[in-house]
N, C-alpha and C positions, 0 to 999 in steps of 0.2 A: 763155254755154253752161255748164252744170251740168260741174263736173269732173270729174275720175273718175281711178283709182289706178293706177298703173304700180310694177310688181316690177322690181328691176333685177338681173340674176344677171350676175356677172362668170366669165367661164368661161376659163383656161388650158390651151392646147389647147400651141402652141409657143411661146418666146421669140423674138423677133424678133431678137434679137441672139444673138453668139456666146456661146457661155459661160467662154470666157476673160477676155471683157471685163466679163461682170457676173455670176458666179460661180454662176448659175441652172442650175442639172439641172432638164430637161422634167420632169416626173410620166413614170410609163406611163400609157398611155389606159386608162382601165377598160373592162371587159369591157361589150359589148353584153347589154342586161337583156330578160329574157325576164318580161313580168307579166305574172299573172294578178288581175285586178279582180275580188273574189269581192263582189256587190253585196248584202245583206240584204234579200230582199222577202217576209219573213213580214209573217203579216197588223197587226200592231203597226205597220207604216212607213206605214200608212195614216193614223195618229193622228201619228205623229213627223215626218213629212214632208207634210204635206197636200197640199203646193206641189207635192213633186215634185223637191224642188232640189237631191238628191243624182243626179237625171238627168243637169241639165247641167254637174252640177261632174265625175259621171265623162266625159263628152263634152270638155267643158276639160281632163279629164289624158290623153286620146286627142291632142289638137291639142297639148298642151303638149308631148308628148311626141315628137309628128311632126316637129317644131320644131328636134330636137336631131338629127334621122335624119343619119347618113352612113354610107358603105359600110363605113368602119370600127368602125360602131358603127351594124350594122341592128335598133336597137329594136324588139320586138316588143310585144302587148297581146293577151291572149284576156281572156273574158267568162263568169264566171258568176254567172248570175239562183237563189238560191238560196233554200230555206224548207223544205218538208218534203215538198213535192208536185210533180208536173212540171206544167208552164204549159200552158195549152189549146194552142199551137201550141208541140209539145216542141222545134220549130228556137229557140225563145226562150231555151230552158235554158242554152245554151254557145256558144261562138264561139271557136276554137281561136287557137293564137297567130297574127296576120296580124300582116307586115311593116308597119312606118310611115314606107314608101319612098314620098314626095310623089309620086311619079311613080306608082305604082299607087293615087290617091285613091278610083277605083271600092270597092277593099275596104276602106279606112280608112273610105268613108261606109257602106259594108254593116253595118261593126262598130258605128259611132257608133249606125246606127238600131237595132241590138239591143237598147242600151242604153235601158231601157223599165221602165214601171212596171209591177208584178205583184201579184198577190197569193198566196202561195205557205203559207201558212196558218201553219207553227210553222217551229222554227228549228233546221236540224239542220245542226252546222258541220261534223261526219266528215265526209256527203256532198260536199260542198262541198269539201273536201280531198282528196277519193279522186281525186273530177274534176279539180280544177289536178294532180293526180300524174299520168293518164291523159292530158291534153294536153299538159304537157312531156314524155314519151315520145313520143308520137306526133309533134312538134314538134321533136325531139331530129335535131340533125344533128354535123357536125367541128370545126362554129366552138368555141368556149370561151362559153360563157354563163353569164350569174349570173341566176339563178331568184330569181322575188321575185313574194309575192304579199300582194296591200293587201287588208285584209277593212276594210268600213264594214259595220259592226252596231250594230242599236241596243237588243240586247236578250243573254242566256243562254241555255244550250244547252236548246231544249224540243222534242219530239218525240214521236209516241203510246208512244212504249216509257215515258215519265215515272218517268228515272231520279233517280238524286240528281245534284246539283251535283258531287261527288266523282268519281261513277261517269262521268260525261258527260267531264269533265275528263283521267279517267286517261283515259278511249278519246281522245280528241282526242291530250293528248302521247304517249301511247303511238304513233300510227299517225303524230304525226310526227317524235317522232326516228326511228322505221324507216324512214320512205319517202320523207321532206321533207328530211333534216335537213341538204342541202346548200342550201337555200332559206332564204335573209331573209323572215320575216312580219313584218307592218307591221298593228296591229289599231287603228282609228282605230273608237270606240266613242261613237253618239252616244246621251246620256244625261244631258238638263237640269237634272234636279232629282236626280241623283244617287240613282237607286234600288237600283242592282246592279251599278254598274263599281267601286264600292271591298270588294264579295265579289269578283268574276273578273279583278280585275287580274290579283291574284298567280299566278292558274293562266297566263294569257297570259305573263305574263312570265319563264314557264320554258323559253316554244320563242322569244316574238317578240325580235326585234330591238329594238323599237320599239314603245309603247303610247300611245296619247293617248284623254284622254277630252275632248267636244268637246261644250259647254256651250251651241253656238247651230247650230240646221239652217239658217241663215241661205245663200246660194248662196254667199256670198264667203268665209264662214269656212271651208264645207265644201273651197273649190275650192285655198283656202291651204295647208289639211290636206293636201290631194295632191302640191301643190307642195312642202309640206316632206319630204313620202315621200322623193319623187322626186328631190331635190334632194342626199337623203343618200348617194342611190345613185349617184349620176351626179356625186357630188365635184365639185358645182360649189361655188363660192365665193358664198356666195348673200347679198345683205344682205336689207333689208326693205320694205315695202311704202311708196310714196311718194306721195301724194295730188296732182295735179298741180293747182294753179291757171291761171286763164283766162289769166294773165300767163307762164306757163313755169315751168319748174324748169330749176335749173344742174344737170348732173352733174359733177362730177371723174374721169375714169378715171386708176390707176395707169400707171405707166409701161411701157413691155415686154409689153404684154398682147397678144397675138395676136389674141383676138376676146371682143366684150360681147353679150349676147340681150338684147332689151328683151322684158319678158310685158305686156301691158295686160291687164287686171281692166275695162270698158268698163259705165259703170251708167247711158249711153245708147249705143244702137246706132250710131244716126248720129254720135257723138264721135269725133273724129279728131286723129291727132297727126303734127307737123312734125319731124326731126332733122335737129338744123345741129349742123354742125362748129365749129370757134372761128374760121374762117374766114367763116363765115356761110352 
């Protein structure tokens, strides 16, 4: 059987032991993440993504995410399809933040199937940020939540107003240190041959958090890229990608760990994996 890749994330949730005897202070839990997936479906993605494969890498950061869901950390996900124009069916445009409490999967699958290919002609990012500010309002309740929204673009700010790179820019930071600026942006930019992510880093890099520019639309690179978002936010302890041969792989877990996530990356559908303890 063809192998296929396993992510290993060690995550510290409590120590198992007292902290007198091994001198360990819990973390606090971080705050449940409230994302908005702002997805780029101007008409350029048509040439950038032929496949499609930024589809199922945001669908894999839906289940990856699901994955972590507890009641003290109820993960949310909304959805916007973004470009300069609204989608023949405007139910396409947005998908507000829904729970990714396994036990409600009817709306986690509602949200996965939103996630869809478009063609939405140019690329206007304001819009796109007015609407993640309009669904954390409307989403906004008592709990404590950290706002955070992934933009996947593979192009600069273009729209019939055909402003300069400057003028596009300041309206962008301008409207989000006003309205965002308790929000983590994460701008994951894909751009092969390097046309225009080493001009628009530097404007991203005034609001994001976090910039990557991501040199293959490949599913598994894109689907990494999310992983690594998310990974920053959710202070997990995360190593790297492990390619598993037909004969097994060892892991070693540390000691006092409470609990480990296995993610599989699966490059046939039918591949399946066993876990044995050291007991067998």
């Amino acid at each position: 059987m063809k192998s296929y890749k396993i992510l290993i994330l060690f995550l510290v949730v409590y120590c198992a032991c007292k902290q007198e005897k091994t001198g360990f202070v819990p973390q606090a839990i971080p705050k449940p993440l409230d994302i908005f997936l702002l997805l780029d479906q101007s008409g350029s993605m048509k040439q950038t993504d032929p496949q499609n494969n930024r589809i199922e890498a945001a669908r894999f950061l839906v289940d990856y995410l699901a994955s972590y869901w507890a009641k003290v950390q109820d993960h949310r996900v909304g959805l916007i399809n973004f470009g300069d124009s609204i989608p023949p069916n405007p139910e396409d445009e947005m998908v507000g933040l829904t729970s990714l409490d396994t036990a409600k999967r009817t709306k986690i699958d509602t949200l996965k199937q939103k996630i869809i290919s478009l063609d939405l002609r140019d690329t206007k990012f304001i819009e796109a940020f007015r609407k993640a500010k309009k669904g954390f309002l409307i989403a906004q309740d008592t709990i404590p939540r950290q706002k955070v929204i992934i933009l996947l673009t593979d192009g600069e700010p273009d729209d019939q107003r055909r402003l300069t790179r400057d003028a596009y820019f300041r309206e962008i930071t301008t409207y989000f240190n006003d309205s965002l600026s308790d929000c983590h942006l994460y701008v994951l930019a894909i751009d092969i041959n390097n046309r225009y992510w080493s001009s628009n880093e530097p404007y991203w890099r005034r609001i994001a958090r976090y910039t990557e520019r991501l040199v293959s639309v490949e599913e598994e690179r894109l689907k990494e890229a999310f992983w690594r978002v998310t990974s920053m936010e959710m202070e997990v302890v995360a190593e790297r990608w492990y390619r598993i041969p037909p004969e097994g792989l060892k892991v070693t877990l540390d000691p006092y760990l409470e609990g480990v996530t296995f993610t599989l990356h699966r490059e046939l559908p039918q591949a399946e994996i066993t876990i044995l303890d050291p007991n067998g």
